[in-house]
N, C-alpha and C positions, 0 to 999 in steps of 0.2 A: 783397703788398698789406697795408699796415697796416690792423686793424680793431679799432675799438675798441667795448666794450660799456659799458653807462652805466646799469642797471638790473638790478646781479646782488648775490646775500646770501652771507651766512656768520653761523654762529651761538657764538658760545662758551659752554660747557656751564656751567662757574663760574659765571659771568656772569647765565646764566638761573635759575638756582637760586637766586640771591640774591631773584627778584622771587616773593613768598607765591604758594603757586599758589590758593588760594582768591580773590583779586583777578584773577592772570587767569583765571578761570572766571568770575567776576562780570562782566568785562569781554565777556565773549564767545567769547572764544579755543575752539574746540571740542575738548571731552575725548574725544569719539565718532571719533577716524578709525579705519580699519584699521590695528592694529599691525605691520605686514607694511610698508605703503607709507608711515608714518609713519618707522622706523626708517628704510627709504630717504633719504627727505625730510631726516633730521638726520643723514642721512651726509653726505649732500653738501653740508648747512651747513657741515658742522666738517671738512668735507675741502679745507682751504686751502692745501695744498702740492704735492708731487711728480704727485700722480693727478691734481686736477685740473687744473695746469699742461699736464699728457699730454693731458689730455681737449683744454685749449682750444688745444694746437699740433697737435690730431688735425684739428680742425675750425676752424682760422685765424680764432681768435683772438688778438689780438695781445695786448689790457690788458683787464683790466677795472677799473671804477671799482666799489668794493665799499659796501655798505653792511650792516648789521645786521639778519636778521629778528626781527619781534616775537614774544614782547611786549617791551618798551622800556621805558625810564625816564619813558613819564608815569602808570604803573602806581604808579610811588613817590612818597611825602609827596616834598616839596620838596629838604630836604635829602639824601638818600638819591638820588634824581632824579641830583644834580648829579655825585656821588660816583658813581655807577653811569655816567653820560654819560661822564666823565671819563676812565673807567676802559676803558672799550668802543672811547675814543677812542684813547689810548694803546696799546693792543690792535691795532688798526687800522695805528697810524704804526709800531708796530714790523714787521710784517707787511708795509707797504709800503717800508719800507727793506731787509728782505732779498730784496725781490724787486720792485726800482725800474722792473722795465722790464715789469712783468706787471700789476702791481697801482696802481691810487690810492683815495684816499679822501671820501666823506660823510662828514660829520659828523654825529654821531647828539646832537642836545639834548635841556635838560632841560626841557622843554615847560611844563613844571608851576612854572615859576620864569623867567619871559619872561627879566627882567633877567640873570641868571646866563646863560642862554642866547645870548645875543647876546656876553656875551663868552668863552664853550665855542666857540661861533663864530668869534672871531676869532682865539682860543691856537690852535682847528685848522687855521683858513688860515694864519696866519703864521707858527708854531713847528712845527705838525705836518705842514704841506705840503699840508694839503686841497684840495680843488676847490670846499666848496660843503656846503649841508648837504640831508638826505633828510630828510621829517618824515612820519609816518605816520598821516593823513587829520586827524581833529579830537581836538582837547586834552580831555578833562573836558566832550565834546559843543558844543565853539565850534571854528571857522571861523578863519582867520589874519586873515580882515576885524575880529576882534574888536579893538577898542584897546588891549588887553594883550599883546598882540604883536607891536606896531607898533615894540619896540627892535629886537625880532629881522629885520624887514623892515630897518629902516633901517639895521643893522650888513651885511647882504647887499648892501645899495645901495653902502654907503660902500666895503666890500671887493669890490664888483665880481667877486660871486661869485652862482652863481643857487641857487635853492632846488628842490631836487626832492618835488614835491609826489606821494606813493605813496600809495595807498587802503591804508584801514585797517577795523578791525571797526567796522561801525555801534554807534552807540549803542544801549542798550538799547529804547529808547522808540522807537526806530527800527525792530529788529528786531521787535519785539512787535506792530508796528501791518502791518509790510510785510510779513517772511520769516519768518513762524511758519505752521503751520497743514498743513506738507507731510510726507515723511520726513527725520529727521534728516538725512540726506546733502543733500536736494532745499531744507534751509533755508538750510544753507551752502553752498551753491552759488548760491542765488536771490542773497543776501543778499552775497557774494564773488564769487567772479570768474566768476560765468555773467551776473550784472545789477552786484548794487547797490554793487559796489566803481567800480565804472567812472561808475554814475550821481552818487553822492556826487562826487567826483572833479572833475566838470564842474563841481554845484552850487560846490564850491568857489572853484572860476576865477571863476563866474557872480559868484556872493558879491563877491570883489576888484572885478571890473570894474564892479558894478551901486554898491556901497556907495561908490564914488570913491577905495578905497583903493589901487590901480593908479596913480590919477592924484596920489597925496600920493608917490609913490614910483615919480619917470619912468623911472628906469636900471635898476630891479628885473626881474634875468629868471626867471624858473621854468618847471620841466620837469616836462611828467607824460610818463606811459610810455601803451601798451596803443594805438599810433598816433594819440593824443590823445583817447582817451577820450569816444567817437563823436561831437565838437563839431564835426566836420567838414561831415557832412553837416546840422549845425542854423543854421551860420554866417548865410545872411542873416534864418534865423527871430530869430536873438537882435537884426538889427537893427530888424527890424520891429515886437517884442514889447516891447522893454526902452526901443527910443528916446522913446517917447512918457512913460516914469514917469522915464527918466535924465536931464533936461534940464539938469544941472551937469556932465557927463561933456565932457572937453575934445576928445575925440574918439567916432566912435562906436562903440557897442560890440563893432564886428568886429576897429576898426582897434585899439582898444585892447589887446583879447585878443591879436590879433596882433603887438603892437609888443613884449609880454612874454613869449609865451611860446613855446617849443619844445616839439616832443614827440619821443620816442622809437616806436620798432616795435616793444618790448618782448612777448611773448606775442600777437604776434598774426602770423602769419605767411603770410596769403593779398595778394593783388593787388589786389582789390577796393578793400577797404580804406586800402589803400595809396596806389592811385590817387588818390581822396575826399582824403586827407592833403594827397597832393601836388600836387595841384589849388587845394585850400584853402592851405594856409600854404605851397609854395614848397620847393624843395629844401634852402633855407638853411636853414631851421628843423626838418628831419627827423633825426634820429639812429637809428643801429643801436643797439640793445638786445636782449638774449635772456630776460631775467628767470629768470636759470641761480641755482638747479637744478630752477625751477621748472617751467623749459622745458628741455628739452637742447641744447645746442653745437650738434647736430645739425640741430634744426630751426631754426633761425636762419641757419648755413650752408647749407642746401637752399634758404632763401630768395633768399639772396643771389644764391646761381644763378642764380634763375630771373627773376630783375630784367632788365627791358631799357632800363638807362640810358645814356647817354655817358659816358665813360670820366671827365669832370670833378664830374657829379653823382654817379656813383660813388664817388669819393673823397671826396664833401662827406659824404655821406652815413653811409660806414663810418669816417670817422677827421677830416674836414679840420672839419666843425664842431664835434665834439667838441673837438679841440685847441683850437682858436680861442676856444671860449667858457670850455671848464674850465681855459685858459691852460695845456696839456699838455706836457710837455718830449720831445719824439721821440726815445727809443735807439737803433730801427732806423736 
């Protein structure tokens, strides 16, 4: 069974060292982990080849679609941004050329320089073989509803590629008002992946579909991970809450969200949830994700298991809408 995952990183150590570490500290990024499970964590970034390959034909995975952990290029002035994007990129394409039937690629932009961005965009779908780019929550604390990024939307439109939209460190003013006040461990966790990466995430969606920018951009699809980032069970709240202040929106707010976007299973690996997902948007629009190494091979495969679909939303599931939307070329 081909399976493909759509929500996994790798880090390059060069690469990260070019960006001041004093800006990412400023940024958020936490100095406080255990150096024990830290060193783990940038193993299995920078572990891009034979082990991990072992790892994911241990636990049937067929591809992954790769992207960059942060921090990222919208840590850099502008210029510096584009030069660092470019670079992560090319990084990327060569990686996926020596290992064509394992690996594809996001696009990692330079957030901080729209214009440039949308065509780092398009050099990586047309020259570099991408699928699409990843962008990691909000630029300089705006939203992709902002107008300054509406090249970067319209370049995704026109290349009929989607955007996978991955939470990122809250803003300062963010954290200081929400996820402060607990133990250092208990802030980054409120504030990441136990709430507020997942909360953001939605706001985001919310953001595109309430401000009409969904609807300036009909062919525009985007992916979030974490089984859609619990908008499943709020779907008919958002039509109830949103329709009476949305009254330019050409559709309503459910069908809008829905008509763009997909989500992944990435890091979330119970039933429940999944159910809620597939209830809400439909088997077409569910992807398999593991969010490796942040999750293991392991529990994504145990998941898989214990799924009781028919043997055709099975396949849609693990590999048939992936290929279909990231336009995938099949080795096996």
């Amino acid at each position: 069974m081909r399976v493909v995952a759509l929500e996994e990183h790798f880090a390059v150590a060069d690469l990260a060292a070019r960006i001041d570490p004093a800006r990412i500290a400023a940024r958020g990024f936490p100095a406080n982990r255990d150096p024990a499970v830290e060193a783990k964590r940038q193993a299995g970034l920078r572990e891009i080849g034979p082990a991990r390959i072992a790892d994911m034909d241990q636990h049937g995975i067929t591809m992954q679609i790769l992207s960059p952990s942060g921090p990222g290029p919208d840590l850099l002035d502008p210029d510096d941004s584009i030069a660092w994007a470019r670079d992560i990129n090319d990084f990327l394409a060569r990686l996926c050329r020596e290992h064509p039937h394992r690996y594809g690629g996001f696009a990692t932009l330079p957030m901080t320089a729209p214009e440039a961005a949308a065509d780092e965009l398009e050099r990586a779908v047309k020259d570099l073989g991408f699928h699409g780019a990843l962008i990691n929550g909000t630029t300089q604390g705006l939203f992709l509803d902002d107008a300054r990024f509406a090249p970067i939307l319209a370049r995704a439109e026109s290349l009929e590629v989607p955007i996978y939209i991955h939470p990122g460190i809250p803003p300062i003013a963010v954290r200081d008002a929400y996820f402060q006040g607990l133990t250092a461990g208990q802030n980054i966790v409120l504030g990441g992946p136990g709430w507020g990466w997942h909360s953001e995430t939605t706001i985001h969606i919310l953001r595109l579909m309430a401000s009409g920018t969904l609807d300036k951009f009909p062919a525009l699809q985007i992916i979030i991970g974490h089984m859609g980032e619990m908008m499943a069970m709020f779907m008919d709240r958002f039509d109830d809450m949103f329709t009476p202040v949305c009254p330019d929106l050409k559709r309503s707010p459910s069908e809008t969200i829905k008509h763009h976007l997909h989500i992944t299973t990435s890091g979330i690996f119970t039933k429940t949830p999944f159910k809620a997902a597939l209830k809400t948007f439909g088997i077409d629009r569910i992807m398999f994700s593991v969010d490796y190494p942040y999750s293991p091979h392991k529990q994504g495969a145990d998941f898989l298991k214990e799924l009781k679909l028919s043997s055709s939303d099975f396949k849609k599931l693990t590999h048939q809408n992936a290929d279909k939307l990231l336009k995938l070329k099949k080795h096996d």
